[in-house]
C-alpha positions in Angstrom: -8.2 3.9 -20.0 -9.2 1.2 -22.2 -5.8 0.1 -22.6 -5.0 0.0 -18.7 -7.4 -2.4 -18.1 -7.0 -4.7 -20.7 -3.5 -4.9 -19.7 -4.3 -5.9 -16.3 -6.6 -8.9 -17.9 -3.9 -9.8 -19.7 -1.5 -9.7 -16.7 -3.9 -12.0 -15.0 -4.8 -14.6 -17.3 -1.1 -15.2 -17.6 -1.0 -15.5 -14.1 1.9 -12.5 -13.8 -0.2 -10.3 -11.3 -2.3 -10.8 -8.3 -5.4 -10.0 -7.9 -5.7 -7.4 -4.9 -9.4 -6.4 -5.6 -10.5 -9.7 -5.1 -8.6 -9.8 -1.4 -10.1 -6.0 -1.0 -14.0 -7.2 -1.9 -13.5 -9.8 0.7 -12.2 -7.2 3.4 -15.1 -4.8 3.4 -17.5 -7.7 4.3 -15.6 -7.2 7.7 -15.3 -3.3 7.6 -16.5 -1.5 10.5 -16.5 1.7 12.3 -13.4 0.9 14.8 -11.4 -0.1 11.8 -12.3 3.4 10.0 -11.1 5.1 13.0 -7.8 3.5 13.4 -6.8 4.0 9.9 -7.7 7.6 10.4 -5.5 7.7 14.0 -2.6 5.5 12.0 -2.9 8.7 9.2 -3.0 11.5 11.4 0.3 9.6 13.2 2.5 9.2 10.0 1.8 12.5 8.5 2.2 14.3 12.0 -1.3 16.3 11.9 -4.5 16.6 13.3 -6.7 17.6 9.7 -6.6 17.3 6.8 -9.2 20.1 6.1 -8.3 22.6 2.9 -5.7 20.0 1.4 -6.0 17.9 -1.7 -5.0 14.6 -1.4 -3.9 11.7 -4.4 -4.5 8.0 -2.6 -2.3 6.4 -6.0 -3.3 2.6 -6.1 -6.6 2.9 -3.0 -7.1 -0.7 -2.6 -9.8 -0.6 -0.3 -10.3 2.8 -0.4 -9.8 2.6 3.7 -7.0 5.2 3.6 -8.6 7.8 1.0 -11.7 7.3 3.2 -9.3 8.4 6.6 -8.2 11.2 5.1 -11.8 12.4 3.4 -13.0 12.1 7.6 -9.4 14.4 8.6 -11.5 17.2 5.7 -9.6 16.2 2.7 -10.5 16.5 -0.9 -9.6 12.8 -2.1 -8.8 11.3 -5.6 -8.4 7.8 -5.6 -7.1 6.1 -9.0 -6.5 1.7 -9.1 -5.2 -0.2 -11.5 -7.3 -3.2 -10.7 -11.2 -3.2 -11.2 -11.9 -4.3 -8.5 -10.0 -2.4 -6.5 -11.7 0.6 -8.1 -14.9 -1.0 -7.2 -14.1 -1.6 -3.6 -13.5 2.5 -3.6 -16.1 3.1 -5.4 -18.6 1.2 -2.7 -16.5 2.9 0.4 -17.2 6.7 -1.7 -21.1 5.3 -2.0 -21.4 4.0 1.9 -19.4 7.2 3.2 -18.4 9.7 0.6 -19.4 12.8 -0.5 -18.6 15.2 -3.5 -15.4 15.9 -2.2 -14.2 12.4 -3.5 -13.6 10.9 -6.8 -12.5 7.7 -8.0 -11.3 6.8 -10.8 -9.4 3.8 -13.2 -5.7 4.9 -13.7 -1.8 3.6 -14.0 1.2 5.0 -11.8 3.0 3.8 -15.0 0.4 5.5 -17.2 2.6 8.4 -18.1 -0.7 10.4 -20.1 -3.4 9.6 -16.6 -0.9 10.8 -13.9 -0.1 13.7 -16.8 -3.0 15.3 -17.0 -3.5 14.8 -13.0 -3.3 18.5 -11.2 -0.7 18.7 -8.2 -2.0 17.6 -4.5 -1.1 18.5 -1.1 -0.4 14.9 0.0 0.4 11.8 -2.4 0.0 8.7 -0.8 0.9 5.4 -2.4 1.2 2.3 0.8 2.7 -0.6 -0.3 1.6 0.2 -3.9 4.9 1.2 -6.2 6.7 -2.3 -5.7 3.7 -4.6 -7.0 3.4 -2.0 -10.4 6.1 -3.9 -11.9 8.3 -0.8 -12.6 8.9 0.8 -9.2 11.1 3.7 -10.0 9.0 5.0 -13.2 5.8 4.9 -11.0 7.4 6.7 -8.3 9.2 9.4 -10.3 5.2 10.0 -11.7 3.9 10.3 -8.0 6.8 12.8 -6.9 5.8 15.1 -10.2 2.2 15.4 -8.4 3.2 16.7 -5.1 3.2 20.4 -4.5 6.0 22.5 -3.7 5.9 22.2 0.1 4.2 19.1 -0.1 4.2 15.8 1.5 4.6 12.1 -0.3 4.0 9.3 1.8 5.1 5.7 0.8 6.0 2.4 1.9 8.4 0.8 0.0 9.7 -3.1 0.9 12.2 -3.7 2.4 15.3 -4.8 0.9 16.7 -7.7 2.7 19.2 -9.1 0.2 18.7 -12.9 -0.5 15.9 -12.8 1.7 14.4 -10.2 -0.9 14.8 -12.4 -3.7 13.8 -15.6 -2.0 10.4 -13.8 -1.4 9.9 -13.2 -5.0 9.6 -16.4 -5.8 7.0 -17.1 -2.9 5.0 -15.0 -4.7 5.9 -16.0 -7.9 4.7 -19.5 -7.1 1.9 -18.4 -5.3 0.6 -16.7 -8.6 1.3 -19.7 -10.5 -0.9 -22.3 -8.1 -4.6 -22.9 -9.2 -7.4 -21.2 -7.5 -7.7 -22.6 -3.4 -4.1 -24.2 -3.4 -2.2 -21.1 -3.7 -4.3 -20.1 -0.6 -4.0 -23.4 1.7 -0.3 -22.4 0.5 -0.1 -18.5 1.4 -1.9 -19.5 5.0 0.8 -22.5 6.1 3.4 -20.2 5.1 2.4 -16.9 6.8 1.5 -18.8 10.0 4.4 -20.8 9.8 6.9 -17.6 9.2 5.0 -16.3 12.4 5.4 -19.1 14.3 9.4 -19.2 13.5 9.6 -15.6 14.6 7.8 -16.1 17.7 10.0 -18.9 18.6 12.8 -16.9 17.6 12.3 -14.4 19.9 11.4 -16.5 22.6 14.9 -17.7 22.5 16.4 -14.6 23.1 14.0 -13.6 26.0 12.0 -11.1 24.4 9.0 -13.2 23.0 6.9 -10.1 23.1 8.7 -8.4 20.5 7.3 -10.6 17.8 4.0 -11.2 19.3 2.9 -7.3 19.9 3.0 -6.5 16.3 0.2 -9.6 15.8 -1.8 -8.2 18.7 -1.3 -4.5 17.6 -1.8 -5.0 13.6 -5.2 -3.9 13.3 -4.9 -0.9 15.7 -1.4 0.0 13.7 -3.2 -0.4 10.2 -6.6 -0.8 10.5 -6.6 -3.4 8.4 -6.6 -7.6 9.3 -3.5 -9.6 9.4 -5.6 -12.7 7.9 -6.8 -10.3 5.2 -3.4 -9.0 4.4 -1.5 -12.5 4.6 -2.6 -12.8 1.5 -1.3 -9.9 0.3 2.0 -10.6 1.4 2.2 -13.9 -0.2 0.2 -12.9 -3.4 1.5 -9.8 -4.0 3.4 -9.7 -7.4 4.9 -8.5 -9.0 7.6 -7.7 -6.5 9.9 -5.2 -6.1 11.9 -3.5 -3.0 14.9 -1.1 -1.9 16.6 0.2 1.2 15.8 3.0 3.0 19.0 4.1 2.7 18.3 4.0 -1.5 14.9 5.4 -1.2 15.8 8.8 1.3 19.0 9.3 -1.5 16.9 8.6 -4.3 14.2 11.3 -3.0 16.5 13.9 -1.0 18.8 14.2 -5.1 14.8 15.2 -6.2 14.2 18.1 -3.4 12.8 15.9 -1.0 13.1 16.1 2.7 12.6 12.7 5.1 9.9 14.6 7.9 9.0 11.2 9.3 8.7 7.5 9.4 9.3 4.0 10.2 12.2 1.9 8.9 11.3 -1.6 8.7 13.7 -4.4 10.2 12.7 -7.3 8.5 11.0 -8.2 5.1 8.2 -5.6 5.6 7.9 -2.1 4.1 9.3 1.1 4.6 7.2 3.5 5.7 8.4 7.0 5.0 6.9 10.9 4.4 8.8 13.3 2.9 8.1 17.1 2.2 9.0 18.7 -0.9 11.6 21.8 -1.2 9.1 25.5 -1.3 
């Protein structure tokens, strides 16, 4: 495991990967119990049940930890795996504060073809917004769909694939990764309130102003997670990948997979899709 995270150093210092742990450190200064609560509403929602309780569940890249701790409350057995060390860290601290034996976390690669090898099969895989920023989307999601059970569920969100818009994106966060320490955040915050701001105004135009404003409003009850936190995210995030959800329900359904729920994104956000595997 070694190896893992020397590569991510490496990815680093030559400023070709964000650091997510770093955002995630900062996040659970602000963590509270009515966050915890609607990330686990927002989890029971997208994968349609009230418990969790009797199922093994793989929370592949946990970030935060926030959603392997919603599904530890819904009586889940969790193993969490990161790529980042701090990201690991930040699970590690939620598993101290909340966890019990049921949950382990550990360092681990999506690409890592021997670490998700050797990993047994789980009820649920859950990877959000995780698989695009690996820097080899297809190979880390072909190693999450060989851990799923027969009859289970996979659960990820994908970006969306907007064409030009897509590509323009990539090098927002391409730059953003390439700007000293402080500057590339002045930068990610006039952009992300400015791209707001355009939307808004946007919709205003066509009489419906509320359409771009309610997501704002709604974000932490939708994700239990903060919009300030995660603008960073969105304009940090890299490296960068993305695909359509017509692409994505093909790419799953030619691999025994059935689309059970989700929510198509319109715009430059992410796919959010769960899909139960052929018994």
């Amino acid at each position: 495991m070694s190896e893992v995270l020397d590569q991510h150093a490496r990815d680093v210092a030559q400023r070709a990967r964000f650091k997510f742990g770093e955002n995630w450190t900062r996040f659970l200064e602000d963590l509270d119990e009515d966050r915890i609560a609607k990330s686990v509403a927002s989890l029971k929602h997208l994968l349609g049940v009230d418990s969790l309780a009797g199922r093994t569940f793989l929370d592949a890249g946990s970030g935060s930890g926030l959603s392997s701790l919603a599904a530890l409350r819904l009586g889940a057995s969790v193993h969490s795996f990161d790529f980042d060390p701090q990201s690991v860290e930040c699970t590690r601290e939620l598993r101290r504060r909340y966890g019990d034996e049921r949950w382990t976390v550990e360092a681990g690669s999506a690409l890592d073809p021997q670490y998700m090898g050797q990993l047994p099969q789980f009820d649920i895989v859950y990877s959000w917004g995780v698989l695009h920023h690996t820097g080899s989307m297809w190979v880390a999601l072909e190693h999450c769909i060989a851990r799923v059970a027969q009859g289970g569920l996979l659960f990820i969100a994908i970006y969306n694939d907007q064409g030009w818009k897509s590509h323009l994106w990539w090098a927002v966060k391409f730059f953003y990764n390439r700007l000293p320490g402080g500057l590339n955040k002045a930068y990610a915050y006039t952009l992300g309130y400015l791209a707001n701001a355009v939307n808004i105004m946007k919709y205003t135009l066509k009489l419906r102003p509320m359409a771009a404003i309610r997501p704002l409003i709604e974000y932490r009850q939708r994700r239990g997670m903060s919009v300030h936190r995660d603008m960073i995210d969105w304009m940090g995030g890299f490296p960068y990948e993305f695909a359509s959800w017509g692409t994505l329900e093909a790419y799953l359904r030619a691999r025994g997979f059935e689309l059970v729920n989700g929510q198509r994104a319109t715009s430059l956000g992410c796919h959010e899709m769960v899909f139960r595997r052929s018994a």
